[in-house]
C-alpha positions in Angstrom: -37.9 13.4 -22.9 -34.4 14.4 -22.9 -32.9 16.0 -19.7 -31.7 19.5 -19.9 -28.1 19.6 -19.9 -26.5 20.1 -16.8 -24.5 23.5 -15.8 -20.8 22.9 -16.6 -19.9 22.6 -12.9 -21.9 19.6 -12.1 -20.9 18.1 -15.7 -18.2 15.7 -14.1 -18.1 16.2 -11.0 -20.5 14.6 -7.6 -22.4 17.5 -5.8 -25.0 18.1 -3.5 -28.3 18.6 -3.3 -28.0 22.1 -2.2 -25.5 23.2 -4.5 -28.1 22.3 -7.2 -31.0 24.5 -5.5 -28.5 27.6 -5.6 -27.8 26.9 -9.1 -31.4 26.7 -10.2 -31.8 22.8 -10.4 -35.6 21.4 -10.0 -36.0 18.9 -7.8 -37.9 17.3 -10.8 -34.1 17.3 -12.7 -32.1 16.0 -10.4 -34.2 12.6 -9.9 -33.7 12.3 -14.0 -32.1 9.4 -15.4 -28.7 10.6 -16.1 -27.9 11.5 -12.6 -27.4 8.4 -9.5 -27.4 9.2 -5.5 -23.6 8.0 -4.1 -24.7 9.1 -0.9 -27.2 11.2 0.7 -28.0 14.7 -0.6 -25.1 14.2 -3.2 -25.9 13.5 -7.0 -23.4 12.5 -9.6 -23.4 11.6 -13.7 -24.5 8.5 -14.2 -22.0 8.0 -16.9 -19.4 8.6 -14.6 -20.1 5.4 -12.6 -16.4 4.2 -11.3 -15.5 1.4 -8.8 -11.8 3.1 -8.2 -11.2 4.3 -5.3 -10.3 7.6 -6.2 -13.6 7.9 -8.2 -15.3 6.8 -4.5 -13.6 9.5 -2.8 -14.9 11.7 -5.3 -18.7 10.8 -4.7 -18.1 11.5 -1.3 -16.0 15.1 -1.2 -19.5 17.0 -1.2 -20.5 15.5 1.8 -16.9 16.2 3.4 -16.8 19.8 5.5 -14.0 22.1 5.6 -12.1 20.0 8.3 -12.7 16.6 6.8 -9.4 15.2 4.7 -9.1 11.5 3.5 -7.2 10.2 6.2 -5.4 6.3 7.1 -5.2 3.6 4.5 -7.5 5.7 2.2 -4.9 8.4 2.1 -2.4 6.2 1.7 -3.6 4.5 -1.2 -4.3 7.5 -2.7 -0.8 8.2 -2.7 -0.1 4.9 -4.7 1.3 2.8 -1.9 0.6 -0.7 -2.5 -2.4 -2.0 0.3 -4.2 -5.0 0.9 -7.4 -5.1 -1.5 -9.7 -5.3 1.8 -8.7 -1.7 2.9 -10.9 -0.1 0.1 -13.8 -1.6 1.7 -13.9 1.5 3.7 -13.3 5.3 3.1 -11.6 6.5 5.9 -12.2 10.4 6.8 -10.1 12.6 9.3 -11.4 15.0 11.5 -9.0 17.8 12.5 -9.1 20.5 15.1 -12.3 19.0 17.1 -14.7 19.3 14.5 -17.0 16.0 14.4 -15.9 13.2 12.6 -18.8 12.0 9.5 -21.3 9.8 10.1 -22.1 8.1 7.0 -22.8 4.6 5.6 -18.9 3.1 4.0 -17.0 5.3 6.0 -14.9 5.4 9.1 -14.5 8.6 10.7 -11.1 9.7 12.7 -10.2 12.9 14.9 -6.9 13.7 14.0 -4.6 16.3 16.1 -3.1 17.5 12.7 -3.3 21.1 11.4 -5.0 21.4 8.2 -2.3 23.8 6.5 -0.2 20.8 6.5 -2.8 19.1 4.5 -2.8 19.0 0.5 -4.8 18.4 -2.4 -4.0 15.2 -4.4 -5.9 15.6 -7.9 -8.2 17.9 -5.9 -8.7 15.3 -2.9 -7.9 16.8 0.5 -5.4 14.5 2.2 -2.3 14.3 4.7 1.3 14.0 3.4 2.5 10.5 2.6 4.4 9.8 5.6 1.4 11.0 7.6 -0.6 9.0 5.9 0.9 5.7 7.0 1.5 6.6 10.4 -1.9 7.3 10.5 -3.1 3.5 8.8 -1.6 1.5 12.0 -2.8 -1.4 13.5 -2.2 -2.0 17.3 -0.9 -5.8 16.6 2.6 -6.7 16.8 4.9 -8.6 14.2 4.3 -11.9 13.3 6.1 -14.2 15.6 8.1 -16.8 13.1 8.4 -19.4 15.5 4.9 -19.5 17.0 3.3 -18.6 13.6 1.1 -16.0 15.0 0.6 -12.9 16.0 2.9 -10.7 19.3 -0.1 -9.6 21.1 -2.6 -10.7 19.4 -4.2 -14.2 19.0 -4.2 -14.6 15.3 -3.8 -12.7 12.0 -6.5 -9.9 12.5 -10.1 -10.9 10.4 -9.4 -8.8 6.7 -13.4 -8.6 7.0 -13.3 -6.9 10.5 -10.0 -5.1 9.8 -9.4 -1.5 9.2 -5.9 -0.5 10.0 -2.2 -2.4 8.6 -0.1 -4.5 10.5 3.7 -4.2 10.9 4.3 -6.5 7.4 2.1 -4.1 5.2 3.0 -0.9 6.7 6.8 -2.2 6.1 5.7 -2.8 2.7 3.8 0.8 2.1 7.1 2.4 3.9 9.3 0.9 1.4 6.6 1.9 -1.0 7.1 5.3 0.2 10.9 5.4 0.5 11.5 4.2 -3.2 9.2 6.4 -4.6 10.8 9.4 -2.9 7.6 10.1 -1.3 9.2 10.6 2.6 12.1 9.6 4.3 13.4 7.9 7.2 13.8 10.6 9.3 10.4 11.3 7.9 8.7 7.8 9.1 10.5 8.1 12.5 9.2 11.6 13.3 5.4 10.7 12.7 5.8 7.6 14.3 7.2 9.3 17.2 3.7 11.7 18.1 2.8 11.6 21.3 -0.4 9.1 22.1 -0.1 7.9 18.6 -2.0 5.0 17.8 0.4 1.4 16.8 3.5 3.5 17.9 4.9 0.4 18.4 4.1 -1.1 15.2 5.1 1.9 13.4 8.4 1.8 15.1 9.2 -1.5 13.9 7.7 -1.0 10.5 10.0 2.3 10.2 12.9 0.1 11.6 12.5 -2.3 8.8 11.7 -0.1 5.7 13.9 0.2 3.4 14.6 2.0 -0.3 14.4 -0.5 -3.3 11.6 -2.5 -2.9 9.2 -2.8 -5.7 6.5 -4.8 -4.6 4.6 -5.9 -1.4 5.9 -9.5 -1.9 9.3 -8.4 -1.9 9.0 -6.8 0.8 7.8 -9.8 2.7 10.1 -12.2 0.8 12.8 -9.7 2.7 11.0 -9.6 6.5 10.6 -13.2 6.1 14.8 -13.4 5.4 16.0 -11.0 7.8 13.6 -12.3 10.6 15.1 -16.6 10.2 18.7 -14.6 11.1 20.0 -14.4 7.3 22.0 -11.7 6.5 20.3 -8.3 5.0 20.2 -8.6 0.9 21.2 -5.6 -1.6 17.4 -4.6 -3.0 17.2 -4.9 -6.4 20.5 -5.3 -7.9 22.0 -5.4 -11.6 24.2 -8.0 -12.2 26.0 -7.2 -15.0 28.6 -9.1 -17.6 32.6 -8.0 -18.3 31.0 -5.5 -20.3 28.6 -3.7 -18.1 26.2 -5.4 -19.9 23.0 -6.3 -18.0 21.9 -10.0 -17.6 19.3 -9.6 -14.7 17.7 -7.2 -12.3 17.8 -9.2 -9.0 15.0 -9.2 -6.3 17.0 -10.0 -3.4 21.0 -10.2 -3.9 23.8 -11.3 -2.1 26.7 -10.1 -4.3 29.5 -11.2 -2.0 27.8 -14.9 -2.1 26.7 -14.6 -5.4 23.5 -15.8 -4.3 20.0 -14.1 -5.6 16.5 -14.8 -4.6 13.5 -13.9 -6.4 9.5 -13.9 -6.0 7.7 -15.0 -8.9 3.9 -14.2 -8.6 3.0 -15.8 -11.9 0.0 -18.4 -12.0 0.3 -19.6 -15.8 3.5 -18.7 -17.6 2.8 -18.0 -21.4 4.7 -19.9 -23.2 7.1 -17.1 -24.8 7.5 -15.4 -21.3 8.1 -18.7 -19.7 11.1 -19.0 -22.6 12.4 -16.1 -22.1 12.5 -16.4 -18.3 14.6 -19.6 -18.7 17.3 -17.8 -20.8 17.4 -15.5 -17.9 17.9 -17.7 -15.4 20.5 -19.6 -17.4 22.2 -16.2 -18.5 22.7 -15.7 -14.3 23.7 -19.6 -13.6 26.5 -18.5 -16.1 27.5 -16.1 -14.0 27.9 -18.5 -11.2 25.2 -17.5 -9.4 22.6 -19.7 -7.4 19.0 -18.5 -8.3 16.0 -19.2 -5.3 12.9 -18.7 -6.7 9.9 -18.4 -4.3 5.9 -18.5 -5.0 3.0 -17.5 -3.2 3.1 -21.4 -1.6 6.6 -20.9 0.1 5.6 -17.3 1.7 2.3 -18.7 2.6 2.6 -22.2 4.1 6.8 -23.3 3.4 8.4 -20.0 4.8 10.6 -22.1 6.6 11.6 -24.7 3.8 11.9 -21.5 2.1 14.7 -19.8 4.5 16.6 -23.8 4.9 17.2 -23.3 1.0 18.2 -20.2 1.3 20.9 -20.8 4.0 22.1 -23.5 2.5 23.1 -21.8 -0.8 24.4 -18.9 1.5 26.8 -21.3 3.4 27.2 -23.2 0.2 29.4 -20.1 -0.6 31.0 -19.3 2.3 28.6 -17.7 5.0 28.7 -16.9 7.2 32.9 -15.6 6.6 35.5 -16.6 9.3 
């Protein structure tokens, strides 16, 4: 037998339990087939079965109270910054003015001293602002160390199974995230880094330090960190080179116009054919230009960072750097 229809409310939309008693819901209805149980007294469409992280956040808002806002690197996310794929293992919930953080299965609750007008709805989530957000997704580590290979003050690269909060590297990455999209600003990042008894202060420091407009990607943003860090100058984010005309022949990752030297992540694993043509008039179209192209892959970030930098230097001081 066919379920009656559900009121229009609870069409496409998770609720609970007791919202369904109010609105005249039999038990008997809401164990039918076309309804599934995301958590605890909640019920949800069946059809509406999503693995997005937004659509998680969703199943859970009935459970949230008043004081509860998606909080940390769930926040963040929300906000579109680009994260590591283990922080939606967790949803992570804020607390604000003393209430008790949740206490259910998947999610990590957080008391926040934040006041909720300064909270917002994004596509009817409750959540902090952006630069909030971040300040509020950091880890207590320190920076990778590029001599030793590890971590400041910690032994090694935190467990991404036992991890919950970003390191300096991806919150350096979601800050640039954040400063490109217009999202905050400096002064912005500074100022919540700055709260008092603020958890990672220090890493939020550095990562505010280091963020910087133009990125477009988390690898670029560690293709730069990696630079800066072997003691190679800063490189323009991002920058049109352009022919006599004005004409544009590339958009370059990492640029050094005064040395005429680019460099560029390429996250590709198999090349179509076509794409893999086309690539190879672009790269020719800037050799024209008398520009020397460095190309990095996932290899050279992950296990040749410093064959990586020696070939970069060497085409810097190949043109000139560092200047007498």
């Amino acid at each position: 037998m066919k379920p009656s229809p559900l009121p229009p409310e609870f069409s496409d939309v998770a609720f609970t339990v007791s919202e369904a008693h109010d609105a005249g819901l039999r038990p008997r209805r809401l164990r039918a087939a076309d309804l599934r149980t995301p958590h605890h007294g909640v019920r949800a469409p069946a059809d509406a079965v999503s693995a997005s992280l937004e659509a998680r956040c969703g199943d859970l808002l009935p459970r949230l109270e008043p004081l509860h806002i998606y909080a940390g690197p769930t926040a963040l996310a929300l906000w579109g910054a680009p994260l590591p794929g283990w922080t939606e293992r967790y949803l992570h919930v804020g607390a604000l003015l003393g209430v008790r953080e949740p206490r259910i299965p998947g999610v990590v609750g957080h008391r926040f001293a934040f006041l909720p007008e300064d909270a917002t709805l994004l596509r009817g989530l409750p959540v902090p602002p952006p630069a909030e957000a971040w300040a509020q997704s950091a880890d207590r580590c320190g920076s990778p160390n590029p001599e030793r290979g590890r971590y400041e003050r910690s032994r090694r690269p935190p467990d991404p199974l036992k991890r919950r909060f970003l390191t300096v590297d991806e919150l350096t990455a979601a800050a640039d995230y954040l400063l490109t999209d217009g999202l905050a600003d400096r002064e912005e990042l500074v100022r919540v880094a700055e709260v008092a008894r603020r958890r990672g202060a220090v890493a939020l420091r550095e990562a505010a330090e280091f963020a910087r407009a133009g990125s477009e990607s988390p690898k670029e943003s560690e293709l730069r960190l990696l630079v800066v860090r072997g003691g190679l100058p800063e490189p323009e984010l991002n920058w049109n080179l352009t022919d006599a005309s004005s004409a544009l022949v590339a958009r370059l990752d990492l640029a050094y116009p005064q040395y005429r030297v680019a460099v560029e992540y390429d996250g590709r694993h198999h090349a179509e054919a076509s794409q893999f043509s086309r690539d190879a008039d672009r790269w020719a179209a800037i050799a024209d230009h008398d520009w020397i192209l460095i190309r990095a892959v996932a290899h050279d970030l992950a296990d040749e960072p410093r064959r990586l930098l020696r070939r970069i230097e060497r085409a810097l001081r190949s043109r000139g750097w560092p200047d007498d």
